[in-house]
FIBAKOL-555668 format. One record per residue: x, y, z of N, C-alpha, C, O in turn; residue in one letter. Coordinates in steps of 0.1 Angstrom, whole numbers, plus 5000, padded with zeros to 4 digits. Layout:
# FIBAKOL-555668
XYZXYZXYZXYZa...
This chain:
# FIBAKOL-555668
158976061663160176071672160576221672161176261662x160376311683160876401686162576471681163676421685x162476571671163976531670164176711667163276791669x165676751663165976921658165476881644165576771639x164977001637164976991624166276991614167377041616x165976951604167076991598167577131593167077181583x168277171599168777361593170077371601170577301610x170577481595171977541598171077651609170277741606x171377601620170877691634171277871636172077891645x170877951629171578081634170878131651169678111655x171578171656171178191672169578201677169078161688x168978271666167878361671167478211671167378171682x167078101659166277991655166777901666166077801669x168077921675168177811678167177831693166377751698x167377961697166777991709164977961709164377911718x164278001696163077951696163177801700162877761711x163477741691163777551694163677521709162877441715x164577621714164777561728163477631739163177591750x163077731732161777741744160477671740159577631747x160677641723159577551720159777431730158877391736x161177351731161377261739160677261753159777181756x161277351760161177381777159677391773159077341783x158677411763157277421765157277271763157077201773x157377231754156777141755157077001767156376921773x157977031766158576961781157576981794157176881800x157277111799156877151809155577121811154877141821x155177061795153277041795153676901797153076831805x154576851792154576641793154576601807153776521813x155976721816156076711831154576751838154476741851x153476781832152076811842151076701840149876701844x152076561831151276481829151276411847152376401853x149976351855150076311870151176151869151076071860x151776131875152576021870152475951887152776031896x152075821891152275771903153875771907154975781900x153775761920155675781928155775651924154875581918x157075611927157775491919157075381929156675271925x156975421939156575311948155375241949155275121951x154575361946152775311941152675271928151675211926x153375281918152875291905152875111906153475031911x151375121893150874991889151274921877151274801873x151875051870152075041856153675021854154075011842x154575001866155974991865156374931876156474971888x156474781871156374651883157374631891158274591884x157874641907158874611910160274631908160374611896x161074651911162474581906162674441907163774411902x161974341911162674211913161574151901161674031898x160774221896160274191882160574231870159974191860x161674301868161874391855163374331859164374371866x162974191851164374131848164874171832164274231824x166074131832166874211817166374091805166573971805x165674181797165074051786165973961784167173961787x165073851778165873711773165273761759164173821758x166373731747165873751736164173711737163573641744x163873801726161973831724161773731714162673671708x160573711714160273631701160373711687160173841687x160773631677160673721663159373781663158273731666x159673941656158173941651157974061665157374171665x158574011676157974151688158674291690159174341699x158374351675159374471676158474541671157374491667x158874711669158374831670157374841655156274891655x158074781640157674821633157474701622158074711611x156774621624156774451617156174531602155574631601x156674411589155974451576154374471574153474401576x154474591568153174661567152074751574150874781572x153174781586152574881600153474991593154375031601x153375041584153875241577154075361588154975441590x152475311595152075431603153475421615153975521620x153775311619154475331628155975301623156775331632x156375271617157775381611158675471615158175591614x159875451619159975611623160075671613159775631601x160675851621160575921607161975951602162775961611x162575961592163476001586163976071585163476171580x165176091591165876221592166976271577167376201568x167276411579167676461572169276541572169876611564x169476481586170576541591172276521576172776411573x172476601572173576581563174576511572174676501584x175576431560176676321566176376291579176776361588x175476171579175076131597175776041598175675971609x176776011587178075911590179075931596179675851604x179176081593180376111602180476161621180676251628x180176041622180076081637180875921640181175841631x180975911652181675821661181075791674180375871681x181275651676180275631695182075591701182675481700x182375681707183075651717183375541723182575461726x184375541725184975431736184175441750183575531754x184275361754184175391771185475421781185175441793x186375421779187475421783187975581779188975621785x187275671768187375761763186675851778185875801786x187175981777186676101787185076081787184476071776x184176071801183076071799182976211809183476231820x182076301802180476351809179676361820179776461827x178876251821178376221825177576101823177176071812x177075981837176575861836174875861842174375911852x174375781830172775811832172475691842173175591843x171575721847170975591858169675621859169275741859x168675501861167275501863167175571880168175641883x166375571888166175621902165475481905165675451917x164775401897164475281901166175201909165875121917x167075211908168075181913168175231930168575151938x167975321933167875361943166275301950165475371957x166175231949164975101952165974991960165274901965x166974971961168074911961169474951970170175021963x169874921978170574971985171974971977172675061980x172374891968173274881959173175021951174175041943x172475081952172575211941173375341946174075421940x172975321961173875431964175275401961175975461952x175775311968177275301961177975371947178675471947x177175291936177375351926177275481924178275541919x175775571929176375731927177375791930177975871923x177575751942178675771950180075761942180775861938x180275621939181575611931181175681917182175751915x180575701910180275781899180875931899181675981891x180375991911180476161914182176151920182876241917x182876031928184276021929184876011915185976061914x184475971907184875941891184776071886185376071876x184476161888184176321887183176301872183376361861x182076211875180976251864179876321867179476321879x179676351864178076431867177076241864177276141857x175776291876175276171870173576221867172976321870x173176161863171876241859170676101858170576011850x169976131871169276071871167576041867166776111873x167275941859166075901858164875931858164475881848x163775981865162675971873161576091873161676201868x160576041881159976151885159376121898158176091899x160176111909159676041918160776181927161976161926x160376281933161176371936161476371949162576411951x160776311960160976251968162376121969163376131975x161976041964163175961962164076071959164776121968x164276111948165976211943166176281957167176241962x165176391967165876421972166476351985167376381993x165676241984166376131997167276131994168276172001x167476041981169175961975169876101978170776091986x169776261972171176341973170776371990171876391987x170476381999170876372011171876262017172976282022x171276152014172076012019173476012011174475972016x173476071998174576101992175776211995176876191990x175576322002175876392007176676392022177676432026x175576332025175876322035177276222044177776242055x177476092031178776062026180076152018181276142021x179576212010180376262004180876402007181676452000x180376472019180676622031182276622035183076712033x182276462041183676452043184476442038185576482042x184276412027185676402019186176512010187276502005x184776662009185076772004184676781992185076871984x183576641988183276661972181676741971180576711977x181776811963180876901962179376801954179676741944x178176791958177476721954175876801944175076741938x175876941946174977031938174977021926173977001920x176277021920176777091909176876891899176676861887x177176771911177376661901176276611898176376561887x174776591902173876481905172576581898172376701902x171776531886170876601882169176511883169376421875x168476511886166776461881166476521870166076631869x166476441858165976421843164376401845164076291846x163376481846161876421845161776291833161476331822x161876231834162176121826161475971829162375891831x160175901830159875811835160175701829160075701817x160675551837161675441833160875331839160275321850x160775221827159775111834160775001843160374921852x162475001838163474941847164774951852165075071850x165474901856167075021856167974921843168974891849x168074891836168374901826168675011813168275011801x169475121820169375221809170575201804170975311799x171775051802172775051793171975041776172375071764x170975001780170174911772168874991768168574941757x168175091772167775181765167875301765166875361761x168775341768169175461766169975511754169975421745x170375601751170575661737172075641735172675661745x172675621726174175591722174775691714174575711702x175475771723175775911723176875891719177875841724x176875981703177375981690178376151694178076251701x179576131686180376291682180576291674180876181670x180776381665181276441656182576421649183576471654x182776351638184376341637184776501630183876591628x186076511629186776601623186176671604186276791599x185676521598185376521586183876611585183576671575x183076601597181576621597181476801593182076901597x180576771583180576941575178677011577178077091570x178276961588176876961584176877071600177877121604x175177091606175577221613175977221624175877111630x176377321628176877291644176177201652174977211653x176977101659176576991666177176971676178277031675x176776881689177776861697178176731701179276691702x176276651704176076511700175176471693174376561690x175076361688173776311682173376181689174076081687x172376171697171976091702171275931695170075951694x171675821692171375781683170475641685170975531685x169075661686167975541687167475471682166875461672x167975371692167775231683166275201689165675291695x165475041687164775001689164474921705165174821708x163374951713163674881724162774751727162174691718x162674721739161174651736159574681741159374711753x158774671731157174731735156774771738156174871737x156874591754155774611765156674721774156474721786x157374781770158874891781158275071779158775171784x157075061772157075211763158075331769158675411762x158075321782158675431791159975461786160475571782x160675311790162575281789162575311772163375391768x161275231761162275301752161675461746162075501735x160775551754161175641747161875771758161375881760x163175681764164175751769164775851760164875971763x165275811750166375911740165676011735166276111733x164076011732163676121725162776221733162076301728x163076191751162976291760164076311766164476421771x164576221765166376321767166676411758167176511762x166576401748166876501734166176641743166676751748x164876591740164176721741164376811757164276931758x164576721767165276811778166476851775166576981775x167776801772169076881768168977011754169777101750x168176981751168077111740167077201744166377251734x166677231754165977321766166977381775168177351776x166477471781167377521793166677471801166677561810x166077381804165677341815166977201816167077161828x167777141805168577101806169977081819170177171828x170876941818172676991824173177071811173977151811x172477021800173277061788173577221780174177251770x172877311789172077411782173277481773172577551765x174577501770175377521759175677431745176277461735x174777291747175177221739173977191726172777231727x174277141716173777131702173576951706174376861708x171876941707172276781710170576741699169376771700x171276641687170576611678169876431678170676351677x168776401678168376271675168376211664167976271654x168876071664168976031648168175901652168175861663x167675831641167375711644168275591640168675571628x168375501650168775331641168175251642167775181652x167975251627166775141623167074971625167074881616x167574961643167674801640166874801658166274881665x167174691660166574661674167574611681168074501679x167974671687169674701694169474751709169074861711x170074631722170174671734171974711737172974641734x172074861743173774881744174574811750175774811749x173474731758174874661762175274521753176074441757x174674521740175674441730176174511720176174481708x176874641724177674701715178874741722178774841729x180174681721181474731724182274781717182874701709x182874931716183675001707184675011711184875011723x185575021701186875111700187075191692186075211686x187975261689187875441678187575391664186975461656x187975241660188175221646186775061641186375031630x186574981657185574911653184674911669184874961680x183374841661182174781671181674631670181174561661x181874601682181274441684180174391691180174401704x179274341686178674281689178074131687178374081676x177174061695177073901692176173881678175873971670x175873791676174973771668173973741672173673621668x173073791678171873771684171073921677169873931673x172374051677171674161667171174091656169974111654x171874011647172073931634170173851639169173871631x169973801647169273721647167973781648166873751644x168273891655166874001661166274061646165074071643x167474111638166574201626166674181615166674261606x166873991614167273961596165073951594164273941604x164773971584163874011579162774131583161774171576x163474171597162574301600162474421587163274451578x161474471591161574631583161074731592160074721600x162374871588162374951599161675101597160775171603x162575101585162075221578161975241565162975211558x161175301560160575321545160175151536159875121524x160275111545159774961541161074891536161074791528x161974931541163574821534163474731547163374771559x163674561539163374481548165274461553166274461546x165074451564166774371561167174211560166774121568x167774211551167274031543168873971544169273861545x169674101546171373981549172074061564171674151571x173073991566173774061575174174181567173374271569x174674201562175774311551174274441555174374551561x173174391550172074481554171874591569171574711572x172374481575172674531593173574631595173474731601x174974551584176174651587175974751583176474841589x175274791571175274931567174074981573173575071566x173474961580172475041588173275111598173175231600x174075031606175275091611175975231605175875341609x176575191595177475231588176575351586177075441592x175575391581174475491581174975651589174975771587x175375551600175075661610176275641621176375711631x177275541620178875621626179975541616179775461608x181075601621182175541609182975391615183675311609x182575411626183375251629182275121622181075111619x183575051622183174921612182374801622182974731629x180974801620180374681625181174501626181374461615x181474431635181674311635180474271646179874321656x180374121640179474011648180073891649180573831639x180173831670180673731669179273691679178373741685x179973521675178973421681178273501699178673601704x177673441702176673461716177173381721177273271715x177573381735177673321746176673141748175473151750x177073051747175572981748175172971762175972951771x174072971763173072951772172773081781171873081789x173673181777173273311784172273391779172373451767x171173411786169673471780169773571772169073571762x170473681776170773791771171573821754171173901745x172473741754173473741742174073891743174173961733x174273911753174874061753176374051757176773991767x177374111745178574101742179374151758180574131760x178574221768179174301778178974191786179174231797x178574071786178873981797180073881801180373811811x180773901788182573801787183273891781184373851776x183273981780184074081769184274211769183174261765x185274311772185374451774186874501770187974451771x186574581766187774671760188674761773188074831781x189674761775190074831785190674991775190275111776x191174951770192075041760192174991748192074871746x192475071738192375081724193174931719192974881707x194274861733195074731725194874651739195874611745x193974631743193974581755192374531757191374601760x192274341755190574341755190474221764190974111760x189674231778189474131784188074041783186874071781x188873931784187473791785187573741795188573731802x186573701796186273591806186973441809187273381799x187173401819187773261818186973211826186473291834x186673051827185972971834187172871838188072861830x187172821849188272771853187972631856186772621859x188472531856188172351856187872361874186872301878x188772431882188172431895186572501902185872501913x186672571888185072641890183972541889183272531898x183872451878183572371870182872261877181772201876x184272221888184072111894183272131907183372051916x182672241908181972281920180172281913179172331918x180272221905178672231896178072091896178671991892x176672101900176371981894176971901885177571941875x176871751890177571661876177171681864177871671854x175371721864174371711850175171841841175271831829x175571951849175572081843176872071837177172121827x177871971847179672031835179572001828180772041825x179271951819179171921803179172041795180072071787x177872121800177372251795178472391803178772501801x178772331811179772441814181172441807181872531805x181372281805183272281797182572321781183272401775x181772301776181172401764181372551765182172601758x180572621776180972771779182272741784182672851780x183472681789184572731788185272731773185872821769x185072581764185372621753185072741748185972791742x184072811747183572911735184773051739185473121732x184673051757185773181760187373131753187973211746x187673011757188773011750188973031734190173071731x188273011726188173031715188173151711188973191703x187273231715187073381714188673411719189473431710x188873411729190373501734191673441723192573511720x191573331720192773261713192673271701193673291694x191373271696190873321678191173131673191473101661x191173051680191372931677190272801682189472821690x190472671675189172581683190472491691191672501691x189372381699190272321701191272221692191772121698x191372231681192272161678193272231668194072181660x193072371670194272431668193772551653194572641649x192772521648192772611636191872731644191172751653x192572801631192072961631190572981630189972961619x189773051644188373111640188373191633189373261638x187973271621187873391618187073471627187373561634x185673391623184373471629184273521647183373581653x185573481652186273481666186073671672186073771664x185873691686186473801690187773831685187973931677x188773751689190073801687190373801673190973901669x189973721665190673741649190173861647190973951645x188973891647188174021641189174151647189574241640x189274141659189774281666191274261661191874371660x191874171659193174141658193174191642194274241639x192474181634192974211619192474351621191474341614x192374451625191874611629192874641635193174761634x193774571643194874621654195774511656195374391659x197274551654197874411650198374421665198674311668x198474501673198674521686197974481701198174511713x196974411693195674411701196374271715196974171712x196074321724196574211736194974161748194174241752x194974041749193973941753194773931768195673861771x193874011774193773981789192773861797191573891796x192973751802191773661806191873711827192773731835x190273731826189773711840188773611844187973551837x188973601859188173491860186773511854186573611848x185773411854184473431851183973331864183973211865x183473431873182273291885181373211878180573251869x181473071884180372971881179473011873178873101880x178973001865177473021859176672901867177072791870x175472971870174272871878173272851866172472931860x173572691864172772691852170972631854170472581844x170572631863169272661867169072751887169072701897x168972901883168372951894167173011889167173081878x166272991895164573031886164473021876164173111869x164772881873164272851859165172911846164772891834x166373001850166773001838168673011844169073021856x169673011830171373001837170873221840170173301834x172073211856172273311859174073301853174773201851x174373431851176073461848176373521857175373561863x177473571864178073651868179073691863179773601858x179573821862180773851851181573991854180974101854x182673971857183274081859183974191848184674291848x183374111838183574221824182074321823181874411815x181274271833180274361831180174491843179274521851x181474561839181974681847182074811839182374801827x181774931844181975041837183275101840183975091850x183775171827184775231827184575341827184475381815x184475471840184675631838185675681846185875681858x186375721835187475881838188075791849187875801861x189175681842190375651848190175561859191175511865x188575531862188175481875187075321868186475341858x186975201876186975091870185575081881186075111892x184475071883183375051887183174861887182574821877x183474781895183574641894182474611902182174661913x181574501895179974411900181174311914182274271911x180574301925180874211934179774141937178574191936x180073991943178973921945179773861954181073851954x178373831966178473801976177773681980178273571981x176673701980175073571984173973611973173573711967x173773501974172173521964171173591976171373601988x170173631970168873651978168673551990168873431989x168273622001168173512012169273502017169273412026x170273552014171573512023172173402016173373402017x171573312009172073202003173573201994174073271986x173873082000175473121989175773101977174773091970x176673101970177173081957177772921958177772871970x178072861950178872771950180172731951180772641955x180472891946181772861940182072991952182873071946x181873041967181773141977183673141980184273241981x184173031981185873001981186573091972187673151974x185773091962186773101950186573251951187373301943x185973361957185473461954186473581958186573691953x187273541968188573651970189573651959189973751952x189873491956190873491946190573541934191473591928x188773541927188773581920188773731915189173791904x188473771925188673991929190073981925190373991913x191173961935192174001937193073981919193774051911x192573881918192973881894191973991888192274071880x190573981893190274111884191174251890191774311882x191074281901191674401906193174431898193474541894x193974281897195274341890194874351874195274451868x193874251869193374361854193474471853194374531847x192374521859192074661860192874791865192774911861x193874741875194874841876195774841868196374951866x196174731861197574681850197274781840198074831832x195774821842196074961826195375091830194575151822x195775151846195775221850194475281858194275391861x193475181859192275241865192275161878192475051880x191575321889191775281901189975181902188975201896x190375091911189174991912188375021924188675031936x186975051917186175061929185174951929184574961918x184474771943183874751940182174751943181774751955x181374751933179874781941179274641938179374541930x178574671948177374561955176574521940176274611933x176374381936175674361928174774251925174374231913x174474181933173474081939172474061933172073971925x171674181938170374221938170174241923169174181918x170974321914170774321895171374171893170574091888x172374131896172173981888171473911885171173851874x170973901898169773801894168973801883168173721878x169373911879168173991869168374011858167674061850x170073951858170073971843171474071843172174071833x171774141854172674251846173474281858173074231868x174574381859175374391867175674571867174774661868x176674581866176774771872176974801858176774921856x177474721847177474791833175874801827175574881818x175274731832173974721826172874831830171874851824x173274901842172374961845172775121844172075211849x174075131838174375271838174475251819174375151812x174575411814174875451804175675591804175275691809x176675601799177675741799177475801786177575771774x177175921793177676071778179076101774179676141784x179576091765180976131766181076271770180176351773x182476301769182976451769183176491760184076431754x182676601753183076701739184176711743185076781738x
């Protein structure tokens, strides 16, 4: 894994690093790579659905493979860093260019660069980038926003638009950190296999921002590894904790990642965590029947005392097959339980969203939004729709809308779909973010929505 070495950087050392970078970079970029369109080796978008948990056993570094191992870093106190909020000042938001495959992607840049982020995209398909910044521009002329200086091409090749999920979880510095000048530390987790591309995103992003060929070319940007097998979008933070389902729990109880330590309990997990930022790891239950088990499909933090769930509604319910409400008044139990920290008959969950966030923050307030129908067989597996699976940048609320399935085909629950906007819309402004919403159809299907396919840098 490509990473800075460990040293206290004096100028002259740092400047070598970075032309060693820009070289080596500039020899990777002369590798011939097919346009996104032709390529054989990077299937579709309507094939690069968002995994369903993998089988055990399908990860990077199974017992007694050494050679592949990562390598060990040496970075002093790699504890003291922090992964941001999302709700915290961002940067800039990463995106694949496979999104722009998709007429729904422009939207998003669009609203991204109104969010005043820089967005930096994906690819090596240069053609596509300079289409999308024309078409992007060419919207955005009128309104006086300047489009050069926001929108960058990362040479970066991506097997899907999924970069919540493999992209790098971009770490700061707390106040306490005494080690060398830093700005971020980008911090890599494990992705999946057959993806080689998506997962070795973070450790060609490293090595382009610590180049001047970089957006970053002022900044100190370090790679660390995490030794678990971890997609971002089941990690939700706040300044003091992180949550996620237990499906992490389920992905790397007996794995071994590095130096041959197996991890044999949960407690094992949390301090792998703990390793490498200072917020406190929690794990609650997984959604049932949602393929993913990703915490960002019922669940989002708006602000530091402010955390919305999902609700399933009895009139939703009654719009589903008779076979399926059974399994759907189940998924509405599990949301209520999570938001109430209670079951139905009145005792306290601990292992709950809300008790967990609630003993960290006695202030902590449970917003419920609707949740549309889950379809609990479209191609063979439940699709979700969810309006917690929204990004939050710089004050501005980026919301998944659904309209028809593929084909024009409708939803079930197509009635319910104003009323349900108009309750998320008052969420989302009730704590100050203006609401913009994008087209999201086309990623559902697939597993994921507008949180899933972006990834944000914070702001130093």
């Amino acid at each position: 894994m490509p990473h800075v070495a460990n040293a206290y950087f004096t100028s002259q050392t740092k400047r070598f690093l970075m032309g060693l970078s820009a070289l080596s970079l500039l020899v990777a970029c002369q590798i011939p790579l097919a346009p996104l369109q032709n390529s054989n080796s990077n299937p579709p978008l309507s094939t690069q659905s968002r995994p369903i948990r993998p089988p055990q056993g399908r990860l990077h570094c199974p017992p007694g493979r050494a050679n592949c191992r990562p390598q060990a870093f040496n970075l002093p106190n790699q504890d003291q860093f922090i992964l941001p909020p999302e709700y915290k000042p961002t940067q800039a938001v990463m995106i694949s260019d496979r999104l722009m495959a998709d007429m729904s992607g422009r939207p998003l840049v669009q609203a991204l660069i109104q969010a005043n982020a820089h967005v930096w995209m994906l690819g090596t398909d240069q053609t596509l980038y300079n289409q999308t910044k024309q078409i992007i521009q060419s919207t955005l002329s009128p309104l006086g926003l300047p489009l050069a200086a926001q929108i960058y091409q990362l040479p970066v090749a991506t097997d899907s638009i999924w970069s919540r999920d493999y992209g790098p979880l971009t770490t700061l510095p707390t106040a306490a950190y005494t080690g060398p000048k830093l700005d971020y530390k980008l911090m890599n987790s494990f992705y999946y296999p057959d993806r080689r591309s998506d997962d070795r995103v973070p450790a060609l992003l490293s090595r382009i921002l610590n180049s001047p060929l970089g957006p970053l070319t002022e900044k100190t940007v370090f790679t660390s590894q995490l030794s678990l097998a971890l997609e971002g979008g089941n990690l939700m933070c706040t300044e003091q904790d992180c949550f996620s389902s237990q499906s992490v729990i389920d992905r790397n109880l007996g794995q071994s990642f590095r130096n041959g330590r197996t991890l044999n309990t949960e407690e094992d997990i949390k301090a792998e965590f703990k390793s490498q930022i200072q917020q406190t790891t929690h794990f609650v239950p997984a959604l049932p029947t949602e393929s993913t088990g990703h915490i960002d499909m019922w669940a989002k933090f708006l602000n530091q005392n402010t955390l919305l769930i999902g609700q399933l509604s009895d009139q939703s319910i009654q719009l589903a097959p008779a076979e399926y409400q059974a399994q759907l008044k189940d998924i509405q139990a599990f949301l209520e339980m999570q938001a109430s920290g209670k079951d139905s008959n009145g005792q306290v969950v601990p292992e709950s969203l809300y008790q967990q966030a609630l003993a960290s923050n006695a202030q902590l307030k449970v917003v419920r939004i609707p949740m549309p129908l889950p379809l609990q067989e479209y191609q063979g597996a439940s699709l979700f729709r969810s309006y917690t699976n929204a990004l939050i940048v710089n004050n501005h609320a980026l919301i998944p809308q659904y309209r028809s399935l593929p084909n024009n085909q409708a939803y079930p629950d197509n009635a319910l779909l104003q009323g349900y906007e108009q309750a998320v819309s008052q969420a989302y402004q009730a704590a100050g973010y203006q609401v913009k919403w994008i087209p999201s159809d086309t990623w559902i299907v697939s597993g994921g929505a507008v949180h899933c396919v972006t990834m944000q840098i914070p702001q130093v």
